[in-house]
Residue, then its C-alpha position, 0 to 999 in steps of 0.5 A: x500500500x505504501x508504495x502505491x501511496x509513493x506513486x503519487x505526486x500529491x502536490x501535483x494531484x492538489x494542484x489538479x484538484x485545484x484546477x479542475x473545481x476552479x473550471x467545473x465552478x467559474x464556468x457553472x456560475x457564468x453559464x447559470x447567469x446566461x442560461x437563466x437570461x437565455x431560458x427565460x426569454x425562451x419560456x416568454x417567446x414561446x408561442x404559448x408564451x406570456x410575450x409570444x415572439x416566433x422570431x425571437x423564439x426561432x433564433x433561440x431555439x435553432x441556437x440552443x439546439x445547435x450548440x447543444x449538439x456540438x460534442x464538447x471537444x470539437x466545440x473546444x477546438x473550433x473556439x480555438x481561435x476566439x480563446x485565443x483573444x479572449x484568454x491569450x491562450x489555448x492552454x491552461x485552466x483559464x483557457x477552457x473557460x470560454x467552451x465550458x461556458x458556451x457548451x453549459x448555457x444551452x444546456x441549462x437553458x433549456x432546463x430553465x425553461x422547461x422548469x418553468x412551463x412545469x410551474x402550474x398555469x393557473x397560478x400564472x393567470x391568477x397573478x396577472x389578473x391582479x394587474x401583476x407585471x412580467x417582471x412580478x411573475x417572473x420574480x414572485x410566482x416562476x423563480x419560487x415555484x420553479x427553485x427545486x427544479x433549477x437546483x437539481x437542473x444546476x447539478x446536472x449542469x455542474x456535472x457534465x461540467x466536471x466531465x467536461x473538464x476531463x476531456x478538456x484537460x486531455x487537450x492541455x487545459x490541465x486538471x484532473x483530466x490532464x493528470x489522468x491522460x498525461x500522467x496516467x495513461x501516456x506513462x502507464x502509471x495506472x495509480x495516478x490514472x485510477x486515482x484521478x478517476x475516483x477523485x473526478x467521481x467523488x467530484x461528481x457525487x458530492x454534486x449530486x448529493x448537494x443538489x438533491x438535498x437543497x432541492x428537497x430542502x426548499x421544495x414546498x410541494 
């Protein structure tokens, strides 16, 4: 057992553990801003919707669905060039910020808006006939109503981010990821390979676990 201990650089493994939460986390809060903004102007615009738009709702939907069927890895390598200006680089933790973010916010997007059409309708009509604004249904009846549903749907996002990292980390975005491919698979050092792995799990465990207890936490239903 010692001496699988000794295979690891637990330095090095902290560092990894470091940059993995950094990315997984910087790029969920971002990408929970803009796909909050994004879900809601879809759940407004939709045709059914309190603002019905179809041009507004087309132009969101075609750009939701598109980039949410870009496999995460190619999406990082077309951004190449654009990371490039925003960053000033292609590599390192700071540098998969821009893809996590841009691939996230379709995603949760999506699960806004999904949450918030499974927010009873008669509650909805109720408030408006009082003279409520969009602003008050949205801030008063929707947020509230739909909150179980947003935490569980940011703990599914803060996962995929999490694998996201690895995949990113694999093409030198460092990482837990990076640590497993480079120092794990390329070096067939299977400690550091399955280590790595079992942390990136935990990772996503711990997620999960936090999610579902805020959410049943804060469920009135």
């Amino acid at each position: 057992m010692s001496e699988l201990w000794a295979a690891i650089d637990w330095t090095q493994m902290a560092e990894a553990l470091k940059q993995t939460l950094y990315m997984s986390f910087v790029s969920l809060f971002y990408a929970v801003i803009g796909g909050t903004l994004v879900g809601i102007a879809l759940y407004l615009t939709q045709p059914k919707g309190l603002h019905p738009n179809a041009v507004i709702y087309r132009i969101l939907d075609i750009w939701v669905n598109l980039f949410r069927s870009i496999p995460f890895i190619i999406l990082m390598i077309i951004m190449f060039p654009l990371t490039k200006i925003l960053v000033g680089s292609i590599l390192g933790m700071k540098a998969a910020i821009p893809a996590l973010v841009l691939s996230a916010v379709p995603f949760f997007a999506r699960l806004t808006m999904i949450a918030f059409n499974e927010v009873d309708k008669g509650t909805i009509e109720a408030v408006l006939s009082m003279g409520a604004s969009t602003f008050d249904v949205l801030w008063k009846v929707l947020l509230p109503e739909a909150a179980p549903a947003l935490v569980s749907a940011i703990a599914v996002t803060g996962i995929n981010l999490v694998g996201y990292t690895s995949m990113a980390g694999a093409i030198g975005s460092g990482g837990l990821g990076n640590l497993a491919y480079l120092y794990g698979f390329a070096r067939r050092n299977n400690v550091i390979l399955f280590f790595s792995t079992a942390v990136i799990v935990l990772i996503v465990f711990l997620i999960q676990f936090v999610g579902d207890f805020v959410s049943r936490l804060i469920d009135k239903r």
